[in-house]
C-alpha positions in Angstrom: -47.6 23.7 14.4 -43.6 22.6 14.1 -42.6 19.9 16.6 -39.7 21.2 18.4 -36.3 19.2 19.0 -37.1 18.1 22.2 -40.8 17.4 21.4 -39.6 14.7 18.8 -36.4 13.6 20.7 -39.3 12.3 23.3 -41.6 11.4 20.8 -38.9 8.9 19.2 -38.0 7.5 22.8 -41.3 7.0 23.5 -41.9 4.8 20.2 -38.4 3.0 20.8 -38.9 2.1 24.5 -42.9 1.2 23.2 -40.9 -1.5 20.7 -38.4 -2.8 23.1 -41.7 -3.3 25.6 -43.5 -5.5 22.9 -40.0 -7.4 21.8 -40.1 -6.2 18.3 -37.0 -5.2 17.0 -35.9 -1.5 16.5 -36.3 -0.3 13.5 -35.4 3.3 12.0 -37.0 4.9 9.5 -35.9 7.6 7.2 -36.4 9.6 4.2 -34.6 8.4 1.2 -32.6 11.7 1.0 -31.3 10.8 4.5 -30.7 7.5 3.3 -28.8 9.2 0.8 -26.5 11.0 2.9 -26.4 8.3 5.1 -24.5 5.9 2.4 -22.5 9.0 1.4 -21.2 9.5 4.8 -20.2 5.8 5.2 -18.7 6.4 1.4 -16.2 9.4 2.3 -14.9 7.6 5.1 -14.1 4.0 3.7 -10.5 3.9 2.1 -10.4 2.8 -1.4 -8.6 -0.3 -2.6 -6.5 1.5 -4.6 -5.1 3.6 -2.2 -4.1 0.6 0.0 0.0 0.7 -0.8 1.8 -2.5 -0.3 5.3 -2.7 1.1 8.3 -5.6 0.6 7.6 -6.9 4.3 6.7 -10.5 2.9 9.1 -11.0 -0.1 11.5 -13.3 0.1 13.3 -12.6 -2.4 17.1 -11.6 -1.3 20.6 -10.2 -2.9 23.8 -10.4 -1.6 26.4 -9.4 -4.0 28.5 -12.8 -4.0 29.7 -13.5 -7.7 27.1 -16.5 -7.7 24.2 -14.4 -6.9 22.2 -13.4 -10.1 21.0 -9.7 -10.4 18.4 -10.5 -12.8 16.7 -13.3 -11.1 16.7 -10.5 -7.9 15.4 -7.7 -10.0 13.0 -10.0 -12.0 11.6 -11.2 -8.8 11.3 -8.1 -6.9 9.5 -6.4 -10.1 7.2 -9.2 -9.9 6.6 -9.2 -5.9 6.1 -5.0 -6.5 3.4 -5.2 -9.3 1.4 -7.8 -7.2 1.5 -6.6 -4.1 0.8 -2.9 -5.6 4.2 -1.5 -3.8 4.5 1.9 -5.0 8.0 3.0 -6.0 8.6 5.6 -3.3 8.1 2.4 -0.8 10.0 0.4 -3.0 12.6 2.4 -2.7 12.6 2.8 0.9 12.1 -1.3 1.6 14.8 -2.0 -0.8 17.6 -2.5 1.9 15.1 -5.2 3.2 16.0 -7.2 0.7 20.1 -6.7 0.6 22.4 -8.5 2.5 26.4 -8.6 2.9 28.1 -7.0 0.7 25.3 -5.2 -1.2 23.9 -4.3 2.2 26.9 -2.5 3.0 27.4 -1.0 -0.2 23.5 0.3 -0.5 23.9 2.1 3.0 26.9 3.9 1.4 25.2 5.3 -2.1 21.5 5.6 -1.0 21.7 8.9 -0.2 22.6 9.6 -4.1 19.4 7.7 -4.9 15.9 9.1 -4.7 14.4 6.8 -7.5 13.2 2.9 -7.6 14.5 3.4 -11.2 17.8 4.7 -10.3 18.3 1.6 -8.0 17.5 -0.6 -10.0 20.1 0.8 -12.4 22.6 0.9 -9.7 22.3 -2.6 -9.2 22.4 -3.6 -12.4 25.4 -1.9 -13.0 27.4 -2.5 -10.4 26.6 -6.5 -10.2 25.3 -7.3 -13.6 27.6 -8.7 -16.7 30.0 -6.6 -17.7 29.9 -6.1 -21.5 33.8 -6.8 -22.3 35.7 -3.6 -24.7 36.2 -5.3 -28.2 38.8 -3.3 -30.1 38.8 -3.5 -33.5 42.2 -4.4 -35.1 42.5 -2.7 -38.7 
């Protein structure tokens, strides 16, 4: 005959409450397809690596727009800081003005609302504070 729920709710009481009487340790046992479901239980509710999305909170790299500041070595080192600390581009993008100051603070708060790409802004900044390519004009 079936045991019932309550029948083997008391049943396993009684056998735990008989091991913590004796001072063994409590041990569980289980089917493997418990087991099984067990693992896959813990499985579906552990967040994969992967999906862990870094964010420009510890780079200290910085831009300010002054004519000795390099665009390059900023970009270069931001690109850098993004790949290794697996920022995505949408939170690039929104931590960028993290990393301005002065001048290229103010002029980010201005245009960002024309930007809704880490590519864009990247172009953006390279265009606006990168070498200008002078107009050669060829005399015939």
């Amino acid at each position: 005959m079936p045991m019932t729920t309550r029948k083997k709710s008391e049943t396993i009481d009684s056998n735990m409450a008989n091991n913590q009487a004796e001072g063994s340790a409590n041990t569980i046992t289980m089917t493997e397809d418990q087991c099984d479901a067990l693992i896959q239980s813990i499985r579906a509710v552990t967040v994969p690596q992967a999906a862990l999305i870094g964010n420009f909170s510890k780079c200290s790299s910085r831009f300010d727009g002054s004519k000795d500041s390099n665009i390059s070595v900023f970009i270069d080192a931001v690109k850098i800081f993004k790949d290794c600390s697996n920022v995505s581009d949408e939170n690039a993008l929104r931590g960028l003005p993290m990393l301005l100051d002065g001048f290229a603070a103010t002029l980010w708060q201005r245009v960002k609302s024309g930007i809704d790409t880490w590519a864009k802004a990247i172009d953006l900044l390279r265009s606006t504070y990168g070498p200008k390519k002078a107009c050669v004009s060829r005399l015939s």
